[in-house]
Each structure stands twice: as C-alpha cells, then as structure tokens.
C-alpha positions as CSV (number, residue, x, y, z in Angstrom):
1,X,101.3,85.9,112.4
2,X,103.4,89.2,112.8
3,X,105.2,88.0,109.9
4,X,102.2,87.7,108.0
5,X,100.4,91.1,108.9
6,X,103.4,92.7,107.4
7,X,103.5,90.9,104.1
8,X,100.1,91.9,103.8
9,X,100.2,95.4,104.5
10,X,103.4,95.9,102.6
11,X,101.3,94.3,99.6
12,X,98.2,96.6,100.1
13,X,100.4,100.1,100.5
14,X,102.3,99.2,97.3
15,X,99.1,98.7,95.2
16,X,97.0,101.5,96.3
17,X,97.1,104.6,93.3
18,X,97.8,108.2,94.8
19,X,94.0,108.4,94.9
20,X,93.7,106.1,97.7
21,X,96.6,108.2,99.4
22,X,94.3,110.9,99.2
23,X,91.5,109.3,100.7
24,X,93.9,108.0,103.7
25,X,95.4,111.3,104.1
26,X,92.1,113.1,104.6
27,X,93.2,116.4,103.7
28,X,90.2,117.7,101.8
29,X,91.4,120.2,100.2
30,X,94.4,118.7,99.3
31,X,95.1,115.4,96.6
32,X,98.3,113.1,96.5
33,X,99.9,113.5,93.2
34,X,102.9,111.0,94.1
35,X,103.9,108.9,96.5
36,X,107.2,106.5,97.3
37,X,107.0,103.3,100.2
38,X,110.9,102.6,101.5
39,X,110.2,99.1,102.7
40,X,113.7,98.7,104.3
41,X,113.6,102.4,106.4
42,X,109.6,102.1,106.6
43,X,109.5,105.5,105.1
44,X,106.1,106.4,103.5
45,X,106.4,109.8,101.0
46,X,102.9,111.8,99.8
47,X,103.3,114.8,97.3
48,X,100.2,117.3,97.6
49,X,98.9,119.9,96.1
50,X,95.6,121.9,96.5
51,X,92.9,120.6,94.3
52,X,91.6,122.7,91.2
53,X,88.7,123.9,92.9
54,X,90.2,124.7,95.8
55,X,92.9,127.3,94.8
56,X,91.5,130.1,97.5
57,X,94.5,131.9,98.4
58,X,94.9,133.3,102.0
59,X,98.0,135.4,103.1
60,X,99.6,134.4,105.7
61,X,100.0,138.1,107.9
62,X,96.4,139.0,108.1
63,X,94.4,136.0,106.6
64,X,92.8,137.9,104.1
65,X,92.5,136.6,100.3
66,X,95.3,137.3,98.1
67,X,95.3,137.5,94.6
68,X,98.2,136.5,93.0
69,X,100.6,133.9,93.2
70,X,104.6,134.6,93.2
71,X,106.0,131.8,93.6
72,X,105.7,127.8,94.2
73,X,107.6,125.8,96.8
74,X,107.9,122.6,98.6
75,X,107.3,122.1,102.5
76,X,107.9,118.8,103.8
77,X,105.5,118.1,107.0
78,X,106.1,114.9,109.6
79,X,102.4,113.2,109.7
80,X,101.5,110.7,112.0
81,X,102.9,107.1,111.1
82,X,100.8,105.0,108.8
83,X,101.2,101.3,109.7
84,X,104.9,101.2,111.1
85,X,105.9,103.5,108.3
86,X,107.0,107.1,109.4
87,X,105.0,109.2,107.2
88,X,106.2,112.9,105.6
89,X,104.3,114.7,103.5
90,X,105.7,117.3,100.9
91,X,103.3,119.9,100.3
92,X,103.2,122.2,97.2
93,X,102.5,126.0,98.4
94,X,102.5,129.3,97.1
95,X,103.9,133.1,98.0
96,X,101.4,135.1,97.4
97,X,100.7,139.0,97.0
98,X,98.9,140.5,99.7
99,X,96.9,143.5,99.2
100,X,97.9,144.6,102.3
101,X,101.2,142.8,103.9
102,X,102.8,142.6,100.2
103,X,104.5,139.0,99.4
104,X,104.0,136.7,101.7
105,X,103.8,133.1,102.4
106,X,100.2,131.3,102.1
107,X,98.6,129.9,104.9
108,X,98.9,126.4,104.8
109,X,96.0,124.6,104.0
110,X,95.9,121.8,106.5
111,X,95.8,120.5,110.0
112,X,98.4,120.2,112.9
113,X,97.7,116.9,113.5
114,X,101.1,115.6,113.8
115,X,102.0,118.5,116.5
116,X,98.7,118.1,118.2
117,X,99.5,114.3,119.1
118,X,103.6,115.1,120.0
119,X,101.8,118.1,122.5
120,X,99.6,115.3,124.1
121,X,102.4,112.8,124.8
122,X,104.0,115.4,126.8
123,X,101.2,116.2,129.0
124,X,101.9,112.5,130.3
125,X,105.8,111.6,130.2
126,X,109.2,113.7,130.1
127,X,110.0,115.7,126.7
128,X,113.0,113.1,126.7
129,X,110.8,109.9,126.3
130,X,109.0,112.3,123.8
131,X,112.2,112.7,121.6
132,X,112.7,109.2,121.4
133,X,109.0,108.2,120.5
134,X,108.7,110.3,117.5
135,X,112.3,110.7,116.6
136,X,112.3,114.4,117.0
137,X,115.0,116.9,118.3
138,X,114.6,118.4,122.0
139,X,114.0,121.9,120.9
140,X,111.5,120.8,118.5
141,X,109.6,118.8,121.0
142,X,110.3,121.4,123.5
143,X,108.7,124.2,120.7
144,X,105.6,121.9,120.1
145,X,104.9,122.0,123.8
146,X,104.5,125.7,124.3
C-alpha cells in the first residue's frame, strides 16, 4: 500500500501546472511561475514572483513604501516538506530606493512558516535532534531559536 501512495502522489505532483503550485503554496501575494520535482532526491523547486497587482514596494529599514526598483534578485527559502519532498522556494525580489534609508533590500513578501515550525520542535527536544529532522546546520537551528 506504501508502494502505491507513492506512485500516486508522484503522478499527481508531476501533472499539476504552476497554477496549482500557487494554490498549494498559499502565498497570496505571490504566483509560481516554474516549478521542477527530483523524484530520486525528493526535491520539490517553486519560482515566485509577486503578482501584477501586487507590486507595493516596502523598504526594508523603515517599512515605508519605496518607489523605485534597482535591482532584481533571487532568494531561495527552505519551506515545509510537501509529501516526502523537501520543498525550496526561489523567490524573485527587488532593491528598492528608499526615500529615506536610500537602496535597500525589499521586505519580503511572505511568511516564516518554515522557521516558525524548526522554533517549535525545539521547544520539545535538543537542537541536535533538531538538525537532524530538517537537515539544517547547528548555527542555523541554533539562530532560528533565539
């Protein structure tokens, strides 16, 4: 039966179209452009970018609206597994010109999900067993928990 739940949700991830990767991500601000599945390293990959009507820019320093956009870069962001696939996400975001603080990264339109659940597991076993369940560095868990 294992066998068989795998088939299936190996079939089902490779036909769903980057909209349904939206709609699972459930970033609402935010749609899937592309996406890759590595069956063999259970890897899953989602590109995003902000949605047209969503292109509100906020500086980073002092959270005000910024005007102008600099420059375009890629961030890559550990998610929370989808199936028994390790999920990263690459996010598109922009440097912006601040009124105020100059050129400056955006904030980042989305949640910390991915840091909020690594912060729970170590209210309840050692940052060790922590390392090993998500596949993270020491210092990184150890940062996350502050």
């Amino acid at each position: 039966m294992v066998g068989f739940t795998v088939e299936l949700e190996s079939s089902i991830l490779g036909r769903m179209r980057d909209n349904d990767w939206t709609q699972v991500l459930g970033w609402p601000s935010c749609k899937v452009y592309r996406h890759e599945i590595h069956e063999a390293g259970k890897r899953l990959k989602l590109w995003v970018r902000r949605k047209r009507a969503n292109k509100q820019l906020v500086c980073s320093g002092c959270g005000k609206p910024a005007g102008e956009i600099v420059a375009s870069y890629e961030r890559e962001v550990r998610d929370l597994p989808c199936f028994e696939y390790l999920a990263t996400i690459i996010v598109e975001l922009y440097r912006v010109r601040c009124p105020d603080c100059g050129v400056k990264a955006e904030k980042a339109p989305f949640g910390k999900r991915f840091e909020d659940v690594v912060g729970q597991a170590c209210e309840s076993a050692a940052a060790s067993g922590v390392t090993l369940q998500f596949g993270l560095a020491a210092g990184t868990v150890l940062a996350i928990d502050q």
